[in-house]
N, C-alpha and C positions, 0 to 999 in steps of 0.2 A: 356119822351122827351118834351123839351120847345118846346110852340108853335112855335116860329119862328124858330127853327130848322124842322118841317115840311116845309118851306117854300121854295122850290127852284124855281129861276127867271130864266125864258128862256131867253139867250142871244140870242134873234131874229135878228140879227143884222149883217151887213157886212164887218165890218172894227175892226179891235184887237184895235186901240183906240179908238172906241165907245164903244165895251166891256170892257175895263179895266174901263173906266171911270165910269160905270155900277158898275162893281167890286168893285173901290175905295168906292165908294160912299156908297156900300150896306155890304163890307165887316163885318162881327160881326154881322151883325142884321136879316141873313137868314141861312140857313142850309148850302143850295148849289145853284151854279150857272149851268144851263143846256144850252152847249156849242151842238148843231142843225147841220143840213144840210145846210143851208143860211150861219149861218159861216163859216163852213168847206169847202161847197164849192167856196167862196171868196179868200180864205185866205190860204188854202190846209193844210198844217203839220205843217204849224205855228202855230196852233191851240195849238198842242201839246208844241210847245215851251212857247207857252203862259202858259197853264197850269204850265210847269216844271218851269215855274218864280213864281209861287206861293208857291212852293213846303216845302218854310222853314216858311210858316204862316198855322199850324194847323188850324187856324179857319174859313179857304176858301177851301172850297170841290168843286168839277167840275162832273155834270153828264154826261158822253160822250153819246148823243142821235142818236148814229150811224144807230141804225135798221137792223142791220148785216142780212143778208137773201139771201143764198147763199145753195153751196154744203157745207156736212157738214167738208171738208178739208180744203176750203177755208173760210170759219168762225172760226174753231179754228185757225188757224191761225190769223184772225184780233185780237182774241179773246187774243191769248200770245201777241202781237202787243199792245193792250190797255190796257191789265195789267199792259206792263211797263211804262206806261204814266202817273202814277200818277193819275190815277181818284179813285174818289171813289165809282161809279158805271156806268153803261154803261150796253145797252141792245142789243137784238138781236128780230128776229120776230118771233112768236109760229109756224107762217103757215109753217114756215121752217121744221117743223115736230121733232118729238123725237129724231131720229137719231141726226139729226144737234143740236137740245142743248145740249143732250148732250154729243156729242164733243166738245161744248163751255165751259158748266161746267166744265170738265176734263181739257182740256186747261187753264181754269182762273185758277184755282184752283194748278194747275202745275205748273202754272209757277208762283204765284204769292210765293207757296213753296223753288223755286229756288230762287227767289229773296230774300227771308227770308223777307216779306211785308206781308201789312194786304192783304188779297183778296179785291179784287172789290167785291160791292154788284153787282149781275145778275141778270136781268130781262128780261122777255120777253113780247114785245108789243103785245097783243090780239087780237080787233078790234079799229080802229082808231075810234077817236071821230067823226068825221065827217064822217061817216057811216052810214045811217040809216039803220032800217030792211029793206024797198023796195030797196033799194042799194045791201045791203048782198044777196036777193034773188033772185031779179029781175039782178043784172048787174054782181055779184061776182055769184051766181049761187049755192049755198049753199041748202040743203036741203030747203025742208017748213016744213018738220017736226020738225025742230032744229030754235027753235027763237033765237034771237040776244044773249040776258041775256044768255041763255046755251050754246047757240057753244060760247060764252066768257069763262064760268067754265069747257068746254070741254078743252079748250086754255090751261087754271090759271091749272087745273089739272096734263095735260100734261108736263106743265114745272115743276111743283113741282118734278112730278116723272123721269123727267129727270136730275133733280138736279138743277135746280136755285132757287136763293131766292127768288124770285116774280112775277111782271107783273105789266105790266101800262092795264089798264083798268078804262074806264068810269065810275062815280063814283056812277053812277046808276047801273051797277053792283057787288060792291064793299061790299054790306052784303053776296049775293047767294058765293061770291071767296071767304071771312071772314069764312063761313060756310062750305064749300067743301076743304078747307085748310089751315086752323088754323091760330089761334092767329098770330104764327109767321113769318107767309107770308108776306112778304116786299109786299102792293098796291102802285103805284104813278098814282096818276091820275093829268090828264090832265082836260081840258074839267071844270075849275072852272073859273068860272065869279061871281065876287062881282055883289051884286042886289045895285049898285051906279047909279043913275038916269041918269051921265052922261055919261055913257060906251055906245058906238053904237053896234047893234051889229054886228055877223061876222061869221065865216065859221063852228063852231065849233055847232053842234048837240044836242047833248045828254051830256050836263051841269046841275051841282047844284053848289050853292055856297059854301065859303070855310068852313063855318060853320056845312050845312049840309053833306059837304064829308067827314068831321071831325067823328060828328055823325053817318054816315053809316061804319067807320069802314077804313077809308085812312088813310095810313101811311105817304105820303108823297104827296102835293098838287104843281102842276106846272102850275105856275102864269105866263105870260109876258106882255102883252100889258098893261093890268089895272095896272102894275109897272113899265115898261123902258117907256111906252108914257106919261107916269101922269109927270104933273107940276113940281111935287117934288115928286120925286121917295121915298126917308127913311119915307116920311109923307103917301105913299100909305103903305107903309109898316107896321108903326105902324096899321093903321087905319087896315089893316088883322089881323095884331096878339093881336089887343085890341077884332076883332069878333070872336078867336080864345079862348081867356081864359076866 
C-alpha cells in the first residue's frame, strides 16, 4: 500500500459544498475521504447522494463513520442500506456485542453478493479515542481488572470472530490487536496528530503521530483538522506522506 493511500481525511464539516471542495482539492493524493455524524447530521441522505456522484471516479473512496449500535435487526439492516451506497468501508460499534456483528457481517456480505459489488470493508469501533482509562472505569464502569489496552483486544477479538474485517482503535493499541489478530486485520485509527508546533491541542486522548501509528502496525490513519483547517490543505498532505515513506 502507498503511503497516501493509508491516509483518509475526516470530512468534519457541515455543508456538501465545503466537502466537495475538500474532495476536489484532495482527490488522487489520499486513500479516502471519511464522511461523520457532523455531516450526516446537517445534510441527512444527501450524504449518500454525494457519495453516489463520485461513483464513476475509482480513485475517490468514502468511509461511512456511521457507528451503527443498535439491536442486531436493526443494524443489519443499516448495514444492506450502506452497502448499496457505494462506500468502501463503514463501521459499526463492538459494545453492540457479537450477536449484532455479526448480523452486520452476514448483511454486508449478502447483499453486497446480490449486488454482484466489491463488499465494504467492516469495522468495528472499540473504545473512542477520547476515553481515558479513569473514564472507562470510573464513568463507563467497566471491570478494574480489565485495563483499557485489553478490554480494546477483548473488542478487536470479538469482531474478528464475528466476521468483520477490523476495528478502529487507538493507535497505542494497535501492536497487542496486530498480535491477538493477525497480519490481516484491517486497524484505522484515529486519534493521529502531526508533532507540527503549530497544532493546538484538542479532545482527542490517547494520540501518536502518523509515523509512529505507521510503526505500531495501522493500516489506515484518520487525519482531519491538521488537513481541512491548514492553509493549504495538498501541502498538509504531502508534508504526512513525505513522514510516511
Amino acid at each position: 500500500m502507498q503511503a497516501q493511500d493509508r491516509l483518509i481525511v475526516a470530512l468534519d464539516v457541515s455543508s456538501l459544498d465545503e466537502a466537495r471542495s475538500i474532495v476536489e482539492e484532495l482527490k488522487g493524493s489520499v486513500g479516502m475521504f471519511k464522511i461523520g455524524l457532523e455531516m450526516f447530521t446537517a445534510c441527512g441522505t444527501e450524504v449518500f447522494e454525494f457519495i453516489e456522484s463520485y461513483k464513476s471516479n475509482k480513485n475517490i473512496r468514502f468511509f461511512f463513520d456511521g457507528k451503527f449500535h443498535d439491536i442486531p435487526n436493526t443494524v443489519a439492516a443499516a448495514c444492506r442500506n450502506t452497502t448499496r451506497a457505494n462506500v468502501a468501508m463503514f463501521n459499526i460499534h463492538a459494545q453492540g456485542g457479537i450477536e449484532m456483528m455479526s448480523a452486520a457481517a452476514k448483511a454486508t456480505r449478502e447483499q453486497a453478493q446480490l449486488l454482484n459489488i466489491k463488499k465494504p470493508i467492516l469495522i468495528a469501533v472499540t473504545v473512542l479515542t477520547s476515553i481515558s482509562e479513569n473514564i472507562l472505569h470510573e464513568q463507563i464502569k467497566t471491570s478494574k481488572d480489565l485495563d483499557l489496552p485489553q478490554y480494546v483486544v477483548h473488542l478487536a477479538k470479538l469482531a474478528k470472530e464475528a466476521g468483520l474485517d477490523g476495528v478502529v482503535a487507538s493507535p497505542k493499541e494497535v501492536p497487542l490487536i496486530r498480535n491477538a489478530c493477525g497480519d490481516d486485520f484491517v486497524i484505522v485509527t484515529p486519534g493521529i496528530r502531526p508533532n507540527w508546533p503549530e497544532l493546538a491541542s484538542d479532545d482527542q486522548k490517547r494520540v501518536l503521530t502518523p509515523s509512529q501509528a505507521i510503526a505500531q502496525g495501522s493500516t489506515y490513519l484518520v487525519i482531519g483538522r491538521p488537513i481541512t483547517k491548514a492553509q493549504n490543505r495538498l501541502e498538509a498532505v504531502n508534508r504526512l506522506v513525505a513522514e510516511l515513506v
